[in-house]
N, CA and C atoms as a LAMMPS dump frame, in Angstrom:
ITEM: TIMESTEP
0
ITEM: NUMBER OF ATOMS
174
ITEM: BOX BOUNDS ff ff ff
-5.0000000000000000e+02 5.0000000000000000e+02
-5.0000000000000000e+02 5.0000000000000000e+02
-5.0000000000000000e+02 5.0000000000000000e+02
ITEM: ATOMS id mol type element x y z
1 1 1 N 422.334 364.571 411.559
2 1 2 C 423.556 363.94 412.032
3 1 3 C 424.708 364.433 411.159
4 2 1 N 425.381 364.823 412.127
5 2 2 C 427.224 365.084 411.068
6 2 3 C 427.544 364.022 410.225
7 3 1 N 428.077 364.208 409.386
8 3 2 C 429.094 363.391 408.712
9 3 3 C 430.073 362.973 409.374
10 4 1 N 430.58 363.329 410.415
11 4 2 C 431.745 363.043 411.502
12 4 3 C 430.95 361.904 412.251
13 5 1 N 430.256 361.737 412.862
14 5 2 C 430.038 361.096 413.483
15 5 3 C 428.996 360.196 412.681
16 6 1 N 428.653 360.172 411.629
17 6 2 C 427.972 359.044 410.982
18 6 3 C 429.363 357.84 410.931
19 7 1 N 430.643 358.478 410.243
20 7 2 C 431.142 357.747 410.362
21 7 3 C 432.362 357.32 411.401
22 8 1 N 431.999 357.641 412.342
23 8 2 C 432.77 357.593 413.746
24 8 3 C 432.791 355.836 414.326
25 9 1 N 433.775 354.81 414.254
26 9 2 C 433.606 353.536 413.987
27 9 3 C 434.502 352.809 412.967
28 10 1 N 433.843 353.597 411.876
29 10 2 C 434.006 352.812 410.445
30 10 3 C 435.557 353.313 409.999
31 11 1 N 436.063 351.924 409.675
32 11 2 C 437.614 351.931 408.776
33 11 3 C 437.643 352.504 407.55
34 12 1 N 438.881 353.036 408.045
35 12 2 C 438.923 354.26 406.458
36 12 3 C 440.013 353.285 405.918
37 13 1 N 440.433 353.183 404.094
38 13 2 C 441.307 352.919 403.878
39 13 3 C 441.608 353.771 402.495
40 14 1 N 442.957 353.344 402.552
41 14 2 C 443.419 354.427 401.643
42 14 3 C 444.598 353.796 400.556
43 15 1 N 444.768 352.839 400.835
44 15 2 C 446.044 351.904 400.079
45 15 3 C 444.811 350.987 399.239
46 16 1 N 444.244 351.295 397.474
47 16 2 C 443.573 350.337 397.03
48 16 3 C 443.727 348.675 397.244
49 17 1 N 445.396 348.137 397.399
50 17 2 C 445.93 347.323 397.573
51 17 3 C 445.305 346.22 398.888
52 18 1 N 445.284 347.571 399.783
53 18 2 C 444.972 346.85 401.22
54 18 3 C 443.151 346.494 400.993
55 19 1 N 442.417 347.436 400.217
56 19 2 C 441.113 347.301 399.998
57 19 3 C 440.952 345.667 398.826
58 20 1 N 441.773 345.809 398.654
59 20 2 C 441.702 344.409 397.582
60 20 3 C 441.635 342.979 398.5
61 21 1 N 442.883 343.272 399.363
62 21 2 C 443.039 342.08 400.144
63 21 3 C 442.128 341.811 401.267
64 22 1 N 441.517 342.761 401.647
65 22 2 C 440.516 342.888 402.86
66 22 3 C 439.507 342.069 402.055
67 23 1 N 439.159 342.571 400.922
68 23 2 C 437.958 342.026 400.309
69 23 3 C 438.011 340.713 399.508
70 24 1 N 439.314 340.192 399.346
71 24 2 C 439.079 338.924 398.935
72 24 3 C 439.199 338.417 400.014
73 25 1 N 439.615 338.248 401.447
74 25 2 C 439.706 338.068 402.37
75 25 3 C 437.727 337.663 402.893
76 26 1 N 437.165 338.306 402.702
77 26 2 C 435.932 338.536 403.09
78 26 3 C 434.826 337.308 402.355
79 27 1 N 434.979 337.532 400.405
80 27 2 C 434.845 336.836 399.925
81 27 3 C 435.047 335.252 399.884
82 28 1 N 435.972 335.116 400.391
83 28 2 C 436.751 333.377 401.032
84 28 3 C 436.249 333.049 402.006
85 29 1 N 435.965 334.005 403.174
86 29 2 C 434.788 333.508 404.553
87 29 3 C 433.506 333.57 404.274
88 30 1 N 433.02 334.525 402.977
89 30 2 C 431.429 334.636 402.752
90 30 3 C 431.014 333.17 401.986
91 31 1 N 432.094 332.906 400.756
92 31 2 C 431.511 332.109 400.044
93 31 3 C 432.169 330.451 400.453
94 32 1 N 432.998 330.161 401.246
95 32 2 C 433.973 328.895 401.819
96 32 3 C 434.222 328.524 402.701
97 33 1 N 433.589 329.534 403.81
98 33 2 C 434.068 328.815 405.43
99 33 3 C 432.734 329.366 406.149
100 34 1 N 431.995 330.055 406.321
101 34 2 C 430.246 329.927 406.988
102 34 3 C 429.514 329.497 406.214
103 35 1 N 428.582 328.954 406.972
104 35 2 C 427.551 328.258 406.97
105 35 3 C 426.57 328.291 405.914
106 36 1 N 425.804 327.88 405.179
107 36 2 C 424.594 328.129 403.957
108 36 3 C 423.554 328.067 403.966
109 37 1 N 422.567 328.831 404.763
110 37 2 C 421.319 328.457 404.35
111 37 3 C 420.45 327.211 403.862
112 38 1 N 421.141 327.698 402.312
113 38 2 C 420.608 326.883 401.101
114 38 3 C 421.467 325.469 401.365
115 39 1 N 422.544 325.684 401.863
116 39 2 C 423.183 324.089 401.533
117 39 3 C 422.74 323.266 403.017
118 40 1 N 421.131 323.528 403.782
119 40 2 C 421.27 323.064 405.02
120 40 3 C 421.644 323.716 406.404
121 41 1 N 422.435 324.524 406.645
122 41 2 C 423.603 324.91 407.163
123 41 3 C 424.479 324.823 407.377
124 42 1 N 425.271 324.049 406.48
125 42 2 C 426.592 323.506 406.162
126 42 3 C 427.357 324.659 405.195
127 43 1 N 428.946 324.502 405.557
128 43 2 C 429.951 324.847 404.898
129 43 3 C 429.961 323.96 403.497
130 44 1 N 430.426 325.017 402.645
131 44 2 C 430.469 324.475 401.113
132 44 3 C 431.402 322.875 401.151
133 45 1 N 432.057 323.242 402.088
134 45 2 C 433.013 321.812 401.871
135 45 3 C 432.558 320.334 401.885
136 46 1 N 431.508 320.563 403.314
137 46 2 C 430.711 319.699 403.89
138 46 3 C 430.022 319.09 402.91
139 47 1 N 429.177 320.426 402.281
140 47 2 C 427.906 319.828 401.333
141 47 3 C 428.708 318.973 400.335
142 48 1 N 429.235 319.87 399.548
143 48 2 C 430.231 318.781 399.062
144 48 3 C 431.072 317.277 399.731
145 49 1 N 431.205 317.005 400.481
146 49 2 C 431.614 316.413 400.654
147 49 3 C 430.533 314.879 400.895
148 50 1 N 429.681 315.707 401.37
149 50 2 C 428.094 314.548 401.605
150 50 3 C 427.753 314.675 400.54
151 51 1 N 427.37 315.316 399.086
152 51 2 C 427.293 314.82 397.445
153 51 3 C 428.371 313.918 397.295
154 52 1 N 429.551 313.597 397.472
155 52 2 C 430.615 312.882 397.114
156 52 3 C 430.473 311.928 397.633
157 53 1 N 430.66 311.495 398.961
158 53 2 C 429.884 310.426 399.77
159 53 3 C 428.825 309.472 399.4
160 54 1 N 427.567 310.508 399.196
161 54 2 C 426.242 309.94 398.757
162 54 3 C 426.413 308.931 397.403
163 55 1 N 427.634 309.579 396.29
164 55 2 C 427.36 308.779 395.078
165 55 3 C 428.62 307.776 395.236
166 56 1 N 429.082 307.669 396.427
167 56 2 C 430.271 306.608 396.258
168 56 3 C 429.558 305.6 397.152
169 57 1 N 428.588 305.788 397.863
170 57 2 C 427.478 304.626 398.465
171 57 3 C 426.855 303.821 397.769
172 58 1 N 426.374 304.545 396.647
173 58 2 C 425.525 304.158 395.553
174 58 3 C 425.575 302.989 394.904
């Protein structure tokens, strides 16, 4: 396979700046707004928010 067409699709970037913001961008939906596995399948907020809950029942 070419190199041309391996990456035929894929975003090129070229401004480090714009690569920064894309990727904290990414980071904020990976780790703060989908879902967790581990936390159930809840958003971090959620889980948190049912730990906070749970000990104000208590």
């Amino acid at each position: 396979m070419a190199l041309g067409s391996s990456l035929h699709g894929c975003p090129l970037y070229f401004d480090p700046s714009e690569v920064r913001i894309l990727t904290d961008e990414w980071i904020e939906e990976y780790n703060h707004k989908r879902p967790h596995g581990s936390l159930g399948n809840m958003i971090p907020f959620e889980w948190k928010m049912n730990i906070i809950n749970a000990k104000t029942l208590k």
